[in-house]
N, C-alpha and C positions, 0 to 999 in steps of 0.2 A: 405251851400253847401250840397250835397244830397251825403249819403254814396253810396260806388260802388269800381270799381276794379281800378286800373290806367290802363287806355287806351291808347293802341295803336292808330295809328291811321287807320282808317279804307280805305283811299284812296291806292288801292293797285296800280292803273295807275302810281302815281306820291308816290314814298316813303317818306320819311321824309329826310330832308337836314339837313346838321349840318354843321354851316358859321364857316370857317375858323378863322376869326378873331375876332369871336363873334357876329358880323352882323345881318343882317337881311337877308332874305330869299334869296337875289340879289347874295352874295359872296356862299350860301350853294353849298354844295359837295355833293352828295351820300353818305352815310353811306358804310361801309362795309357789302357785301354780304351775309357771313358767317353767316347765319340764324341759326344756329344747335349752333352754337358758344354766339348767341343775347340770345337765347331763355335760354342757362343754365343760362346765365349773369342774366338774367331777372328774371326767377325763384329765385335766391339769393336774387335778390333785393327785390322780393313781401314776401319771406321768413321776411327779415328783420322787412317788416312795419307790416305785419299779427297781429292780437291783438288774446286773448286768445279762441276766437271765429272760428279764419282759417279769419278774415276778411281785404283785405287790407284798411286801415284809411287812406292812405298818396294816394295823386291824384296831377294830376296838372293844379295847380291853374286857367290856362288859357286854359284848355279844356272845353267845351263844356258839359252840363251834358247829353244831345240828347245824345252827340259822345261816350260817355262813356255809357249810357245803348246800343247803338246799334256795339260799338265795342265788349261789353261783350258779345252780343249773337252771332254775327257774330268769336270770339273768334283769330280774327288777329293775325298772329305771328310779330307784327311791334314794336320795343319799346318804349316804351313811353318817351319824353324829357322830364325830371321833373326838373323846376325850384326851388321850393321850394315844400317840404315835410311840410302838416298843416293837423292838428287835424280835424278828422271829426266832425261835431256836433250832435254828436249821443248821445244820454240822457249817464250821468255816473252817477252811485249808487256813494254817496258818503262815504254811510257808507263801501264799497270793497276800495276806496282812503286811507280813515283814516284807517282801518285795515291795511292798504300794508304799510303806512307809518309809520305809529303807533310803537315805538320803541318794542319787544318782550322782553317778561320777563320767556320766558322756554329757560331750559339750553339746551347747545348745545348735547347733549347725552340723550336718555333715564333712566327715573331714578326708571323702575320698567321695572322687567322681566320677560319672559312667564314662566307658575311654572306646574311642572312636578311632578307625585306623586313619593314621596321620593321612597326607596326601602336600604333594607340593604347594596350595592357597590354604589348608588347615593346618591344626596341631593335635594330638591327642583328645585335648578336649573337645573340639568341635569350633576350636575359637577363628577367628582370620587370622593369619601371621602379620599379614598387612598391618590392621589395628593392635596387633600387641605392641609390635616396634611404634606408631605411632603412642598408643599410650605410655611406654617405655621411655620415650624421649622426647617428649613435647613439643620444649624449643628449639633442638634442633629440627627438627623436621618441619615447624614453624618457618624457621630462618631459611630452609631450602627454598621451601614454598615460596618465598620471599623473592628468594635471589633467582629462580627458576624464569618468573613472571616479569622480571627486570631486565633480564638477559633476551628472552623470546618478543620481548618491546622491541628492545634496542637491534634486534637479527631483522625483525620488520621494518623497521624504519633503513633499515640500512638495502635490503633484497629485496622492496618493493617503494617506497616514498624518492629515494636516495635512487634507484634506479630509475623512475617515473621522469625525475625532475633531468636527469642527464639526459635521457631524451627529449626533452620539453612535452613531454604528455601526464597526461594525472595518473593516478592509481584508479580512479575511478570508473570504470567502462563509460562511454558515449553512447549513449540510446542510437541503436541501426536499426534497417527493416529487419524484422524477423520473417524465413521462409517457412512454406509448409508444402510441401510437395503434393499434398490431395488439394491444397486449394488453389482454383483457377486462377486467382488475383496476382497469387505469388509466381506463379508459370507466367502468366504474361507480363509479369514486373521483372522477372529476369531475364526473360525474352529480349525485353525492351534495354537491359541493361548490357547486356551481350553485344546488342544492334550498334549500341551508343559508343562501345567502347573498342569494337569494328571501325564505326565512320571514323571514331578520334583518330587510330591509327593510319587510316588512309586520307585523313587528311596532314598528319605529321607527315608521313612518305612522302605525301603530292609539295609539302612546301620544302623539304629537305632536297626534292628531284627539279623544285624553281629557282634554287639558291637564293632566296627571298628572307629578308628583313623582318621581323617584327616590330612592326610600329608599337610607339609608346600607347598604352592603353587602349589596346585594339580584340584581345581578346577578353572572354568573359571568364573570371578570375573567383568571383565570391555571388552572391546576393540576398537579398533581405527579403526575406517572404512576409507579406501580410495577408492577415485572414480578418474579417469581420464577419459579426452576427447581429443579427435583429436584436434588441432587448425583450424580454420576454414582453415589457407593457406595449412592442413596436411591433408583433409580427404579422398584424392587419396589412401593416402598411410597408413592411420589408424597408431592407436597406436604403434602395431607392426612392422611399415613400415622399421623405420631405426634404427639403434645402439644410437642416439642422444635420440628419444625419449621412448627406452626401457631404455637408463640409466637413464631419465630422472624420471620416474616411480620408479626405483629403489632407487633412491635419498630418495624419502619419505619414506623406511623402513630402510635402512638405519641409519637414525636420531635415531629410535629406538635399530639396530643391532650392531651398531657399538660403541653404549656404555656399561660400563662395570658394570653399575648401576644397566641396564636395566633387567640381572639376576634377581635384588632383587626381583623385579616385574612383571615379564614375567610367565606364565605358563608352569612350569617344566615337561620333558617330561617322565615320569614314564611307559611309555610303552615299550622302552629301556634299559636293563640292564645296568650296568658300571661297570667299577671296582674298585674296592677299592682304596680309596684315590682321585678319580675324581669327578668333580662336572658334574652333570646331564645340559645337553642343554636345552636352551627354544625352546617350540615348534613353526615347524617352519610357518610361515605365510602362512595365506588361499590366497592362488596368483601366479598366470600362472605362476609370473616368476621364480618361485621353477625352471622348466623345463629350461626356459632361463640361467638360472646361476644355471645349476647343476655341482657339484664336478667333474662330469665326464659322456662325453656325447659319443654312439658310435655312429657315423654318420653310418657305414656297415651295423650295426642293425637295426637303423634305416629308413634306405632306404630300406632294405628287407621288413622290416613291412610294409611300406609305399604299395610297390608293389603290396603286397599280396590281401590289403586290397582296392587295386584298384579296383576290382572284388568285383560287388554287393553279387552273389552271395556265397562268400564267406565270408562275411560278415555276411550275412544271420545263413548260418550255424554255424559260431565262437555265434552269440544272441542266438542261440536257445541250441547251450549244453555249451556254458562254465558255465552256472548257478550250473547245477549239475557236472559235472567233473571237475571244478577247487574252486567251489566255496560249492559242496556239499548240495546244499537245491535243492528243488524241482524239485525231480530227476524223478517221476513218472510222471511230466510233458514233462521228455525228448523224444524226437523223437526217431525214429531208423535212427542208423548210423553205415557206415562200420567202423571196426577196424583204416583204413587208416582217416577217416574223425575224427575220436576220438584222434588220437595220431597228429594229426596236429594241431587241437585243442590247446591242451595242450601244445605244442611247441611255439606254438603261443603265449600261454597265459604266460609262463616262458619268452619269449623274452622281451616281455613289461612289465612284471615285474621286469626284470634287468634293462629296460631301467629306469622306473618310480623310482625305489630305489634311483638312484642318484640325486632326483629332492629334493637336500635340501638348496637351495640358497647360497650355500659356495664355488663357483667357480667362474671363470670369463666368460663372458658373450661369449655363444657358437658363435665361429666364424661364421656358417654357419646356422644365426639363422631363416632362410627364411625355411629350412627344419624343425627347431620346429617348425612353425607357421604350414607347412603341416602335421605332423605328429600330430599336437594334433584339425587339423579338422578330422582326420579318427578317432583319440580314440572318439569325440563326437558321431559317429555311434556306438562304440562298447557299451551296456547297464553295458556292467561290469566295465566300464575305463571311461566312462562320467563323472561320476560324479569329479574326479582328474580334468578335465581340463574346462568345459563347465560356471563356475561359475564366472572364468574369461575373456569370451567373448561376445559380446552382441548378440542378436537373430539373426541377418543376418548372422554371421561367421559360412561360412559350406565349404566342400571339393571345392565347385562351387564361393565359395568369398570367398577369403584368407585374408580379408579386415575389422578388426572392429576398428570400430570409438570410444568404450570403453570398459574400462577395471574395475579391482575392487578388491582390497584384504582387508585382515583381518588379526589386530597383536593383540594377544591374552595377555591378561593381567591377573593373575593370584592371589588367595587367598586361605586362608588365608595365612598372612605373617608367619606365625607359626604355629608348628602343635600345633592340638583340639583336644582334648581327646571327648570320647563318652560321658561322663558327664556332659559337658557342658550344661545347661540349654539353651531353646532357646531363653529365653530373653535374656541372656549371649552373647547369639550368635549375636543375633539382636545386640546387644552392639558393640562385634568385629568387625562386618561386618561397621558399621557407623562410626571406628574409625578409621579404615582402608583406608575406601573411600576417608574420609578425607586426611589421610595420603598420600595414593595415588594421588589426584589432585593436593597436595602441591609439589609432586613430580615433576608431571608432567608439573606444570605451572614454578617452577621454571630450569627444566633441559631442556622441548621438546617444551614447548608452541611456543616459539619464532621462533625456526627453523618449526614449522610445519606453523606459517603464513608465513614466508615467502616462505616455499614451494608453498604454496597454493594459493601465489599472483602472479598475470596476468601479463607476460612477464619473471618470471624465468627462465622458459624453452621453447623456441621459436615455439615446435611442439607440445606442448602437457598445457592442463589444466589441477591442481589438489586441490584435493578439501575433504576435512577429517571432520568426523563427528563423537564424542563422548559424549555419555552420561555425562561423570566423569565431564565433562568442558562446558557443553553446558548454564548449568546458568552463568558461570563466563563469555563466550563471549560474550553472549548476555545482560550481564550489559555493558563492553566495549562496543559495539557497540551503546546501550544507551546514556554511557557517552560521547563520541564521537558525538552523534548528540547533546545531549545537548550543549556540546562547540559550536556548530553552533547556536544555541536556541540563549545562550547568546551572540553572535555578533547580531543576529535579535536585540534581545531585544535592548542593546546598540545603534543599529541605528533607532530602535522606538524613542527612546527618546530624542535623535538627532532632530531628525525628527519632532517629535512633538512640541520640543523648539521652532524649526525655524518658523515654521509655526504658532505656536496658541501664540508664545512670549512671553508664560507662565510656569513656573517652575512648575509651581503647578500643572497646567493639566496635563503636561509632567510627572512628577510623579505617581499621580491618576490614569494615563491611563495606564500608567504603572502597577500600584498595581493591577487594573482592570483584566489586560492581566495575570500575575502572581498566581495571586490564584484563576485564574476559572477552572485553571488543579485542581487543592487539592480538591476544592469542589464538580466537578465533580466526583470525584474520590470515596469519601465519599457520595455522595447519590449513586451510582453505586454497590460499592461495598459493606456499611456497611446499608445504608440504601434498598436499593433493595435485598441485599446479591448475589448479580452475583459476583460468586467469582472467574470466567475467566477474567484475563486481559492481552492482548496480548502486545507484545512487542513493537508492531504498534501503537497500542494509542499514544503512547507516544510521535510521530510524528504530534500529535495535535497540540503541542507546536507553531510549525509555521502557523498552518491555524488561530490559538486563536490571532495570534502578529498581524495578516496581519484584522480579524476583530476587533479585539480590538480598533485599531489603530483607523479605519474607523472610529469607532462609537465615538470619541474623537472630530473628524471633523462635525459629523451631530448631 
């Protein structure tokens, strides 16, 4: 038989029959139409017999070999009935037989591989040396890891915790101003702090050159800053709106005024005479509400001043001479003025000076305290009475808004606890001053700590926020607030581990991944801070805690 393709057949007139009942041509039917549907069938089939060559071998046996070269050029899409499937007689190499049948004797894998020039992090094969010694030795290199992580704990705690506490300061950096040398704020805030730390100097010189004493708690030593804010449902009506949220403000000096302690430590008011046998008042708190809860308010006075000063320009005239006629400096600056405009002046300036006298927080809160709020928008116009009331109101409050949204005072803490003789050396003093402080925060954490958080927490007071900020106290918060997240750290951790059982159904990972998650804070810590020496660490880091459990974890899984 002559090699060739299997042929269709070529008579397109009459197609090919296929007998029902295996028959002969008599009983045949049509084939199915579906030409598109024959032709993939067919292709499958020619696939099949194809030999390594593309050649079909298998034909049928009772075609024609004419019908078969001239169906092949003619290329018919008809398929061909193939009775039996037979070998062409086409020459075969026998020596390609015996090789295909011939049992092999190379193994199933290559047993030589492509070779790569070594280099100091590879080997020959391209592999890491790194990982071969790890795969090479498991547990030891395990157990390094191990003792690695345990050692660089223990160099931390020792070069930075261990160091912190022998100073008496934390490991944690204390939040300071940050500067910027393009912004204006920061240029005049170090201006100011340059100015400040000038005067200090030359008033140590001026008392070291009077040979002069330090009275017991006569200078200012600490203080307790408070901030309030409107509540968002109160900013119609600001701070000052109603008697709920001015008591409410008062609440937080209070905690300090109303104890009897607070003497010990308060800054004594030595500008005041007394008499003999009485103890000296603490000075009273930098805050509007001196005016609010003054001993004694005249509303008639009051409301004249109010009037007077309704009149720009009379206003005018009270800035430009009370400098020199009530206050005596820069009198050759003064204007001319009739006798009448000098002595009104002056009237003027006595009235509010009886009124301001009784602004010393030791009264009950004036009944008609909508007239404070006006009368201390007109002292912010007068340049000689500003300064008494402006420091407790925010930049919008003016005669035309009666309205701030906050407010702010200052309770002055005072030192030394004892009087210091001029003798004292300054390391000595350095001494007092550090023993005191001390002294002082122990005071205050155990008498006022607790009532100022709770002033200070959201919903005490329904109209008003408040909110207190002290140097004496701000590293002890700021570990509370620490330890506090860390309690949350360790529920994470706990349901890591949880977590990890369930899933990997191993103790051991569960653990491991654990240790993993646990002292990548310490080690980070220690190149950070002992090996780079950044010796800023903010109180935020330590927040890391949770993104280290949520990756840690991960990586336990891949």
């Amino acid at each position: 038989m002559q090699k060739g393709t299997i042929a269709p057949e070529a008579n397109t007139e009459n197609p090919p029959m296929a007998s029902v009942d295996g028959g002969g041509d008599d009983d045949a039917v049509p084939l199915a139409t579906d030409t598109d549907k024959i032709d993939e069938e067919f292709k499958k089939f020619q696939d099949i017999l194809k030999d390594d060559n593309g050649t079909v071998n298998a034909v049928n046996k009772d075609t024609p070999d004419d019908d078969i070269e001239e169906n092949t050029k003619d290329n018919t899409k008809y398929p061909a009935v193939v009775d039996e499937a037979v070998l062409s007689e086409a020459p075969v190499d026998d020596s390609v037989v015996k090789d295909a049948t011939a049992p092999s004797s190379d193994p199933p894998f290559p047993t030589s591989f492509p070779q790569y020039p070594p280099s100091f992090f590879t080997d020959d094969r391209g592999n890491l040396k790194a990982v071969n010694m790890v795969v090479r030795n498991p547990c030891l290199i395990f157990s390094l890891i191990i003792g690695l992580c345990i050692l660089i704990s223990f160099l931390l705690q020792v070069t930075v915790f261990r160091a912190a506490a022998e100073e008496g300061t934390i490991p944690i950096t204390v939040p300071v101003n940050e500067f910027d040398l393009g912004d204006l704020r920061s240029i005049q805030y170090d201006s100011f702090r340059l100015a400040k730390d000038e005067v200090q100097k030359m008033k140590g010189e001026l008392a070291n050159s009077l040979d002069k004493n330090v009275q017991k708690q006569s200078e200012l030593a600490a203080i307790a800053y408070w901030v309030f804010e409107a509540d968002r449902d109160n900013t119609d009506k600001g701070v000052f709106g109603t008697a709920d949220s001015i008591q409410g403000m008062k609440d937080a000096y209070d905690i300090f005024l109303d104890s009897p302690e607070f003497k010990d430590y308060c800054v004594l008011d030595y500008r005041t005479p007394v008499a003999p046998g009485e103890t000296r008042k603490c000075r009273t708190p930098l805050s509007p509400l001196t005016m609010y809860y003054a001993s004694e308010w005249d509303e008639v006075k009051a409301g004249d001043v109010i009037e007077q000063l309704k009149d720009p320009a009379k206003v005018e005239l009270f800035n430009s001479l009370a400098t020199c006629l009530i206050q005596k400096q820069f009198c050759e600056k003064k204007p001319e003025a009739t006798p009448e405009e000098e002595s009104w002046t002056l009237q003027l300036g006595d009235n509010i000076k009886s009124i301001t006298a009784k602004w010393d927080m030791e009264g009950p809160l004036v009944p008609n305290f909508d007239q404070v709020t006006e009368f201390a928008s007109y002292m912010i116009e007068l340049d000689m009475f500003k300064g008494t009331v402006d420091f407790g109101f925010d930049d919008g409050f003016s005669t035309s808004n009666l309205v701030s949204h906050f407010s702010r005072g200052i309770v002055f803490w005072g030192g030394p606890l004892a009087d210091v003789g001029n003798e004292t050396s300054k390391e000595d003093a350095e001494k007092i001053d550090e023993t005191e402080g001390d002294q002082r925060k122990d005071f205050i954490k155990a008498n006022y700590l607790d009532k100022m958080n709770e002033q200070s927490e959201k919903g005490t007071h329904d109209e008003i926020n408040s909110y207190y900020f002290m140097t004496t106290l701000i590293g002890d918060v700021i570990i509370d607030i620490v330890t506090k997240d860390a309690m949350l750290a360790i529920f994470s951790f706990v349901f890591v581990i949880i977590w990890l059982r369930v899933n990997t159904k191993s103790w051991f990972l569960a653990w491991v991944g654990f240790f993993e998650i646990a002292v990548s804070i310490p080690i980070a810590w220690f190149i950070f801070t002992v090996v780079f020496q950044i010796k800023y660490f903010a109180s935020l880091n330590t927040l890391a805690l949770f993104i280290v459990a949520a990756i840690g974890a991960g990586d336990i899984f891949i």
